[in-house]
BABA-557265 format. One record per residue (C-alpha): residue in one letter; chain; x, y, z. Coordinates in steps of 0.2 Angstrom, whole numbers, plus 5000, padded with zeros to 4 digits. Example, Ala and Ser with C-alpha at 12.3 -4.5 7.8 and 13.67 -1.06 7.14 Angstrom:
+------+-----+------+------+------+
! type ! mol !   px !   py !   pz !
+------+-----+------+------+------+
!    A !   A ! 5062 ! 4978 ! 5039 !
!    S !   A ! 5068 ! 4995 ! 5036 !
+------+-----+------+------+------+
//
This chain:
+------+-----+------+------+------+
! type ! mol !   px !   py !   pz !
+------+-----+------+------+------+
!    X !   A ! 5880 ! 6343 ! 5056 !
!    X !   A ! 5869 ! 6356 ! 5050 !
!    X !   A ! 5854 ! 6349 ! 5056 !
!    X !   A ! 5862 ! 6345 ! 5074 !
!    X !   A ! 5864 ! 6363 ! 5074 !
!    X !   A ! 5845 ! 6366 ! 5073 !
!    X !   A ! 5840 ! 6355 ! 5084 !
!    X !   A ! 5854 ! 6367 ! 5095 !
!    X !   A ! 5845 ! 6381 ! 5092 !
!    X !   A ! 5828 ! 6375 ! 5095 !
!    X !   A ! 5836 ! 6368 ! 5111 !
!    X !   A ! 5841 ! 6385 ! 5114 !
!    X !   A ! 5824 ! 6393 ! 5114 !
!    X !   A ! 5818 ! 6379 ! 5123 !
!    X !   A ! 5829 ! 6380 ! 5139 !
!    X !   A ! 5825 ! 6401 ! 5138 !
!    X !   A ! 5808 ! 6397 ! 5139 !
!    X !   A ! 5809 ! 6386 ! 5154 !
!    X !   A ! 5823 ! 6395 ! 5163 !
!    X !   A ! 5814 ! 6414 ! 5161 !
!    X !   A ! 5796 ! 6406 ! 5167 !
!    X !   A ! 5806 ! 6398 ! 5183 !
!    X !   A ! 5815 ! 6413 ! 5186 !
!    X !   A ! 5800 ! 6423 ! 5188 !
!    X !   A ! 5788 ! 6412 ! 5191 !
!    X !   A ! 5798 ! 6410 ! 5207 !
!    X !   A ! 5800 ! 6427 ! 5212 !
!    X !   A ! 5782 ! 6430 ! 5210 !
!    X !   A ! 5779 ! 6417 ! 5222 !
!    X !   A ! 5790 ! 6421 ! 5233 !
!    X !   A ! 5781 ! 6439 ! 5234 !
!    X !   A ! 5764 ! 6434 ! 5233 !
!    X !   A ! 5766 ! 6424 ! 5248 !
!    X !   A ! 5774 ! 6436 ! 5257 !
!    X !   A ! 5759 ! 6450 ! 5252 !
!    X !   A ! 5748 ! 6436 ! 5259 !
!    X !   A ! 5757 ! 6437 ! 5277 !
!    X !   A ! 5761 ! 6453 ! 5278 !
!    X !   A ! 5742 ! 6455 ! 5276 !
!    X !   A ! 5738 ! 6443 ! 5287 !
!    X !   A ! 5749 ! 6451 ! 5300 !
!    X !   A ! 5737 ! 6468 ! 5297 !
!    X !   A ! 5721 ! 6458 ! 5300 !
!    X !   A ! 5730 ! 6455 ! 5317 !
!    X !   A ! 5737 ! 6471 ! 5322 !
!    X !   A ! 5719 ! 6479 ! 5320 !
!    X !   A ! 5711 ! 6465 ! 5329 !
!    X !   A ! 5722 ! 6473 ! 5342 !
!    X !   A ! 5715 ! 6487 ! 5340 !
!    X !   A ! 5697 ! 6483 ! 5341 !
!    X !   A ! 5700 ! 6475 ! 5357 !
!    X !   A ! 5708 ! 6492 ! 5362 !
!    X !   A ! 5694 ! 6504 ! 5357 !
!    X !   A ! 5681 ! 6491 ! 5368 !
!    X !   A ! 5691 ! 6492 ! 5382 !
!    X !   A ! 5693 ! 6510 ! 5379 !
!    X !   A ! 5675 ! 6513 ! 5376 !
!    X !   A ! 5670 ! 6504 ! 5394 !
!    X !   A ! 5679 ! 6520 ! 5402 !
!    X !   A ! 5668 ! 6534 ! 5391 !
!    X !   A ! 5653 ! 6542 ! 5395 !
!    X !   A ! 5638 ! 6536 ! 5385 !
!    X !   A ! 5638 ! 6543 ! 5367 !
!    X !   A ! 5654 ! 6544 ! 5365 !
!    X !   A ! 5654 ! 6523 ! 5373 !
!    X !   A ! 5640 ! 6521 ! 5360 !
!    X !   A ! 5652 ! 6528 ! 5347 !
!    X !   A ! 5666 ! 6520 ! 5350 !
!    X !   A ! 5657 ! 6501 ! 5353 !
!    X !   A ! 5650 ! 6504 ! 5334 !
!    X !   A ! 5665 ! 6512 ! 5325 !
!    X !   A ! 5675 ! 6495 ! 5334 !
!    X !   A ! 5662 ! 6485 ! 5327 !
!    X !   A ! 5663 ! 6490 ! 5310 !
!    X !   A ! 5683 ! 6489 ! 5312 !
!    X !   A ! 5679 ! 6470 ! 5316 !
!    X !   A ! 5671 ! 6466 ! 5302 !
!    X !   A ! 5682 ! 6472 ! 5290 !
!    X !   A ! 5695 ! 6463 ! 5298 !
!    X !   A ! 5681 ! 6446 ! 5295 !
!    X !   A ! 5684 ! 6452 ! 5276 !
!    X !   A ! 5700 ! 6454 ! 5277 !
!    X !   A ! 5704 ! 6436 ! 5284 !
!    X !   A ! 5694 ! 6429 ! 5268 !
!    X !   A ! 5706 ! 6439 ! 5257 !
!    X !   A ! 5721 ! 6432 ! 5264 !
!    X !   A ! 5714 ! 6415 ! 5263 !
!    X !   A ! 5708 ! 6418 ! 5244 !
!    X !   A ! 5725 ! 6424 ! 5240 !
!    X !   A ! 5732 ! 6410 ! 5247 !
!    X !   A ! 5722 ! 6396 ! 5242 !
!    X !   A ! 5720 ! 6405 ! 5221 !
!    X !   A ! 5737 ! 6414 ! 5218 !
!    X !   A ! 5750 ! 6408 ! 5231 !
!    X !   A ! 5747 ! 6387 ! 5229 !
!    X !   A ! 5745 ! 6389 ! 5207 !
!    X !   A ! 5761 ! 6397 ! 5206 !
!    X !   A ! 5768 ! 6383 ! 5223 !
!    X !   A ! 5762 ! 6369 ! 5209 !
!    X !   A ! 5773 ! 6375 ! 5196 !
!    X !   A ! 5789 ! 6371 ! 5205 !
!    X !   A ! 5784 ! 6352 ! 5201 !
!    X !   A ! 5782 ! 6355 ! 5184 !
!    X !   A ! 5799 ! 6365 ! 5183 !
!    X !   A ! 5806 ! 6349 ! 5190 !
!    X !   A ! 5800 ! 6340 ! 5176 !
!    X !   A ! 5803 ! 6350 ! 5162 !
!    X !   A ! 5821 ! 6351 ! 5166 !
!    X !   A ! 5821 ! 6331 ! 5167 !
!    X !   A ! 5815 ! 6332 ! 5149 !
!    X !   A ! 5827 ! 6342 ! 5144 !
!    X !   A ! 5842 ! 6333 ! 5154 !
!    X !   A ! 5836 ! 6318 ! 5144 !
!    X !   A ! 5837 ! 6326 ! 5127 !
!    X !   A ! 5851 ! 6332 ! 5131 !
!    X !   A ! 5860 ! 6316 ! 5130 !
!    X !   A ! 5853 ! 6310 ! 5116 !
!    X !   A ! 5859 ! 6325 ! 5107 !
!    X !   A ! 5876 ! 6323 ! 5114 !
!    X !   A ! 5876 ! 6305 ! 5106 !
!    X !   A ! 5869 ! 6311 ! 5090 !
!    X !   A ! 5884 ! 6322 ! 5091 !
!    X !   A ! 5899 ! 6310 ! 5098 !
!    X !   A ! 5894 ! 6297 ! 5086 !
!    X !   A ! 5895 ! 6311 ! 5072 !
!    X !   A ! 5912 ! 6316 ! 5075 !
!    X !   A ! 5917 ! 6295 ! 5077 !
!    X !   A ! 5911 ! 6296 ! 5058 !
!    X !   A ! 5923 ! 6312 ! 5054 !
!    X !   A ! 5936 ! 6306 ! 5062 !
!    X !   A ! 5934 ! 6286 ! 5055 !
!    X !   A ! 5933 ! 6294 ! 5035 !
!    X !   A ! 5951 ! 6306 ! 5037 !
!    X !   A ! 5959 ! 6290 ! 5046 !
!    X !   A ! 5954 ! 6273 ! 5037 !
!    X !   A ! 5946 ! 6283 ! 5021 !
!    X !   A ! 5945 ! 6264 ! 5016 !
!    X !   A ! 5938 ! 6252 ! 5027 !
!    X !   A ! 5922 ! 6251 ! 5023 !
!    X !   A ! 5914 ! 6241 ! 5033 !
!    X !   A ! 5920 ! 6251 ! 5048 !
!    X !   A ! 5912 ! 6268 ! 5041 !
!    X !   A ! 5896 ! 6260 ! 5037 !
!    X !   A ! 5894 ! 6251 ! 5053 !
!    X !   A ! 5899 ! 6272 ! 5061 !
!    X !   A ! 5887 ! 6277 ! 5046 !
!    X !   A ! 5873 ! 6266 ! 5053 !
!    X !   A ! 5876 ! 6273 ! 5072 !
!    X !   A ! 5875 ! 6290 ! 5064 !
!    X !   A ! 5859 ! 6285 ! 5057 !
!    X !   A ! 5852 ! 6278 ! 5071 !
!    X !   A ! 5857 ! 6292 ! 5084 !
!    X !   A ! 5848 ! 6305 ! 5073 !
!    X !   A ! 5832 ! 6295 ! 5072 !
!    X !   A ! 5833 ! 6295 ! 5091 !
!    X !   A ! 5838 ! 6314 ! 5091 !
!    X !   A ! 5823 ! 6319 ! 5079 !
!    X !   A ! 5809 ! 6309 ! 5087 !
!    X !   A ! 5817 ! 6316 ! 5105 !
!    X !   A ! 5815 ! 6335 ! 5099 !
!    X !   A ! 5796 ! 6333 ! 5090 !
!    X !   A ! 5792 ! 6325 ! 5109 !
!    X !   A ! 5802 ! 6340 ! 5115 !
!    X !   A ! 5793 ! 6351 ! 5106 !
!    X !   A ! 5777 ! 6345 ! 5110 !
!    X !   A ! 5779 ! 6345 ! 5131 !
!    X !   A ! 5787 ! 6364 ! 5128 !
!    X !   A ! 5773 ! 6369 ! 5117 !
!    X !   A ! 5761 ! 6362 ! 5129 !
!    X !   A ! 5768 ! 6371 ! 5144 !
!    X !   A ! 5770 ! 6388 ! 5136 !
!    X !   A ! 5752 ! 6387 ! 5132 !
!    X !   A ! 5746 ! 6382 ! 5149 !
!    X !   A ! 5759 ! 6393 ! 5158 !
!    X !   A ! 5750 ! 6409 ! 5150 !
!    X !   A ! 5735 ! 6405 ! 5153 !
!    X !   A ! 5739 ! 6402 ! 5171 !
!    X !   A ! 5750 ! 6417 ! 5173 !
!    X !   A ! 5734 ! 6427 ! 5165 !
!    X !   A ! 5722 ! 6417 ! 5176 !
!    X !   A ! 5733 ! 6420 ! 5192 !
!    X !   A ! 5733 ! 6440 ! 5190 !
!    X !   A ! 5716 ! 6442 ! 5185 !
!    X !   A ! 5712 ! 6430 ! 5204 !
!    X !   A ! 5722 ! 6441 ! 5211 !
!    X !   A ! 5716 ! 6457 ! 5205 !
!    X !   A ! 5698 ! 6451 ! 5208 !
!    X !   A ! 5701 ! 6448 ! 5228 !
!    X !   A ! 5708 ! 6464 ! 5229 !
!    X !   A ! 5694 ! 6470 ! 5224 !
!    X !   A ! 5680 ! 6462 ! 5233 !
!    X !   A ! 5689 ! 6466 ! 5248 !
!    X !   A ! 5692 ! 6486 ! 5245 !
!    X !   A ! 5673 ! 6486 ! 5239 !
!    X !   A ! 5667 ! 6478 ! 5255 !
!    X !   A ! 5680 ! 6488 ! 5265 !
!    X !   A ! 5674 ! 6505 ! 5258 !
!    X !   A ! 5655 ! 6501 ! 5262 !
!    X !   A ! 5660 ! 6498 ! 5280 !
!    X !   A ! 5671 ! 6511 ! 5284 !
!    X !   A ! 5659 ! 6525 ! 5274 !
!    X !   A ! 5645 ! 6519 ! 5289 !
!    X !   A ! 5659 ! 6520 ! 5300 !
!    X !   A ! 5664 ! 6537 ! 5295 !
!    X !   A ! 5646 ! 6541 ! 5298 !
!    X !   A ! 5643 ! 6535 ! 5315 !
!    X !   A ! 5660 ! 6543 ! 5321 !
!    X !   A ! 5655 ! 6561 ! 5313 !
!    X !   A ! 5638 ! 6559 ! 5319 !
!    X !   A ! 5644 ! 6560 ! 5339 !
!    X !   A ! 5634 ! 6570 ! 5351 !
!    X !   A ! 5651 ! 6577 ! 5359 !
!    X !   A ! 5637 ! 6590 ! 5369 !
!    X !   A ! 5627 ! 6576 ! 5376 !
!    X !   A ! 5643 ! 6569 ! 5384 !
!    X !   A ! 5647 ! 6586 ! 5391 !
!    X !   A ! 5632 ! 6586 ! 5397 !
!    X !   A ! 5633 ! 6570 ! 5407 !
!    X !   A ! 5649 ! 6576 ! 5411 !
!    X !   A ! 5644 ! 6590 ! 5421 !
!    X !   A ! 5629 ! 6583 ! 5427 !
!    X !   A ! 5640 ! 6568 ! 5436 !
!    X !   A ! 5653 ! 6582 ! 5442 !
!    X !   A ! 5637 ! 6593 ! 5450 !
!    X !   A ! 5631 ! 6576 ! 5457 !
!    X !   A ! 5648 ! 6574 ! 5466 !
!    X !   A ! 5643 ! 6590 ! 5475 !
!    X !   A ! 5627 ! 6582 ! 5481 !
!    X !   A ! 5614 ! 6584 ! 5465 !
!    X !   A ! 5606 ! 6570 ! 5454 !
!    X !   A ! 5614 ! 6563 ! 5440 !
!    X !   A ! 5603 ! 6572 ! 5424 !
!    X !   A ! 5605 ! 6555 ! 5413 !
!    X !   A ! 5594 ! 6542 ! 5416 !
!    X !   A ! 5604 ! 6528 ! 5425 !
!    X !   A ! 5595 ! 6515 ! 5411 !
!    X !   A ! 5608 ! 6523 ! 5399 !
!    X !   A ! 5622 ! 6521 ! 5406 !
!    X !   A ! 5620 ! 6503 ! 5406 !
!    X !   A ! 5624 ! 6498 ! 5386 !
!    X !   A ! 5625 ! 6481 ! 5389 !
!    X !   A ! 5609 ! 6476 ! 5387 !
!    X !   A ! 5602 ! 6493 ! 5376 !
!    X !   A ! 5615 ! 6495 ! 5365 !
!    X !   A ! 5615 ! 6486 ! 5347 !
!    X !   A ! 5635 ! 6484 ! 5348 !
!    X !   A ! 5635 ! 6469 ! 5359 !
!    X !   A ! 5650 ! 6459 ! 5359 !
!    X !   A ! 5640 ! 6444 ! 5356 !
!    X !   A ! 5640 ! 6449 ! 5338 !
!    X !   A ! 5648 ! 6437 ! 5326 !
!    X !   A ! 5662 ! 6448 ! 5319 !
!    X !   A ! 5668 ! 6454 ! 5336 !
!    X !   A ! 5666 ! 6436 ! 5343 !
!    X !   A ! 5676 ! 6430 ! 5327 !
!    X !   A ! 5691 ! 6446 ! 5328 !
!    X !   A ! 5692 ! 6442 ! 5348 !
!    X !   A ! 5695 ! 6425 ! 5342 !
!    X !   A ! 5708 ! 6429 ! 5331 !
!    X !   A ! 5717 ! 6438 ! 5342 !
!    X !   A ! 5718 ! 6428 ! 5355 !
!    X !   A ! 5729 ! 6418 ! 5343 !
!    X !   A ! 5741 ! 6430 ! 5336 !
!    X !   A ! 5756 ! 6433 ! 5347 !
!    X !   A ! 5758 ! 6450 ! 5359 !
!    X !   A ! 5764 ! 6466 ! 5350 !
!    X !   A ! 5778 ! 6476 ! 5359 !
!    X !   A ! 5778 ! 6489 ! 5345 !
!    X !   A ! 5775 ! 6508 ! 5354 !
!    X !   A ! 5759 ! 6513 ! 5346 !
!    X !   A ! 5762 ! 6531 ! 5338 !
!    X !   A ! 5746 ! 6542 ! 5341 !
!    X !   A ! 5742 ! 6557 ! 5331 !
!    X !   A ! 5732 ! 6570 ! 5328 !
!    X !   A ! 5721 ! 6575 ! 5312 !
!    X !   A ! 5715 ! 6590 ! 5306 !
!    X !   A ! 5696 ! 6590 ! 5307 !
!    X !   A ! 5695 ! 6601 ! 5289 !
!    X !   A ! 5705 ! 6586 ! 5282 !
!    X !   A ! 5691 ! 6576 ! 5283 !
!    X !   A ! 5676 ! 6589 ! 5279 !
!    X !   A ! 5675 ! 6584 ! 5259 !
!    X !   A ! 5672 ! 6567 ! 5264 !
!    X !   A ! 5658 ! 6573 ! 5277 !
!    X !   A ! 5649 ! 6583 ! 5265 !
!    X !   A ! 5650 ! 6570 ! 5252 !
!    X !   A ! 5642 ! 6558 ! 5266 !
!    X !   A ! 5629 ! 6569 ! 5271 !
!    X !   A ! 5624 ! 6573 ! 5251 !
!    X !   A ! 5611 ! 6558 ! 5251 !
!    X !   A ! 5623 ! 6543 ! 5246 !
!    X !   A ! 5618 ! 6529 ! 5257 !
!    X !   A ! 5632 ! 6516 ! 5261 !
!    X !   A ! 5623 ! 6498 ! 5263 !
!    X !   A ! 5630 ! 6489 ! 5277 !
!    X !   A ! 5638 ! 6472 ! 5272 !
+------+-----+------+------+------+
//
């Protein structure tokens, strides 16, 4: 009985082991994927945006259309890195921790099994006991329950070493998996914050570098020439299409229009405000210190 009450407490440990990694495992599933979309659902809100800024940059005068065609440009391509995270996090965090809900399956099929050979072990036990206080004398009765006893705990014994071995096998692989998952995880996250800073620093730049006087110009030059004088900009640059180095046949904007053609229309109010321009003046002077931010 004493070693029936080992094997208990082995069990025990066993069945904690199993129970506490699908508990979380689970969870962290669950969240991961929803990080995944909620991501996803980003990328698509400021694909909306880009296409917002081009149709808004179409109704500017020149620099400031210049401006606005570039800064939406480098918007598009983060949104191209972006895309590539969400199918990273999907395809290296999300389906590793899917695939464990299999294995869970399994290991509590192990576990139903030695269950009921430890239950026999047990019930053939207590046929023993009870046999011994009730016919103390027939012999051949007890040894014929002694030799059930003897065979059930053979059968319970070589049960828990197999046991033992699947639960030590999948502790081992679980950790390294769980350690594995996080580190993928950690990694993407990275890459894409790395590219994103690199392409929003050249944006940052193109955005403070805007010839707001130039535009004024223009401005006034177009208002004088509604009065009868001559438009003091060249007509050549008001015509971007074919100068410009922001064409929308560029292969992150064609592949952010693309996108957003398939995500569904957003009836959310979009909330507009306004930022202070010191806000931003440690980050221009940083910029304008000599650090170069390679485009990607």
């Amino acid at each position: 009985m004493n070693l029936v009450l080992s094997r208990d407490s082995q069990v025990k440990t066993m069945e904690n082991t199993v129970a506490n990694a699908e508990k979380y495992f689970g969870q962290f599933c669950a969240l991961l994927a929803a990080y995944a979309r909620k991501t996803a659902k980003l990328r698509d809100k400021s694909d909306l945006l880009v296409k917002q800024l081009f149709d808004y940059a179409n109704t500017e005068n020149p620099e400031l259309q210049r401006t606005m065609k570039n800064f939406a440009e480098e918007l598009a391509k983060v949104q191209d890195y972006r895309q590539a995270e969400v199918e990273r996090l999907e395809m290296k965090v999300v389906e590793p921790l899917k695939r464990y809900g299999v294995q869970f399956k399994q290991m509590r099929a192990e576990m139903k099994r030695f269950n009921s050979v430890r239950n026999n072990e047990i019930k053939q036990l207590e046929k023993l006991e009870r046999l011994r206080q009730k016919s103390p004398s027939d012999r051949h009765t007890i040894s014929q329950a002694e030799s059930n006893v003897h065979k059930a705990s053979v059968d319970a014994a070589r049960t828990t070493q197999l046991l033992e071995e699947t639960i030590d096998e999948f502790q081992k692989q679980k950790l390294k998996d769980i350690q594995k998952i996080f580190l993928d995880f950690v990694t993407i996250e990275m890459a894409f914050h790395a590219k994103a800073l690199e392409v929003y620093s050249s944006a940052f730049q193109n955005l403070d570098g805007y010839d707001l006087e130039r535009d004024m110009e223009d401005f006034r030059a177009k208002l004088h020439g509604a009065s009868g004088n001559q438009d003091a900009r060249p007509a050549s640059a008001t015509n971007s299409s074919s100068t410009l180095p922001w064409s929308t046949s560029n292969q992150s904007i064609q592949s952010t229009l693309q996108r957003q053609e398939d995500s569904e229309d957003d009836s959310e109010e979009n909330v507009l405000q306004d930022f202070s321009d010191s806000e931003y003046e440690p980050i221009r002077r940083q910029l304008n210190s000599g650090t170069n931010h390679p485009r990607s």
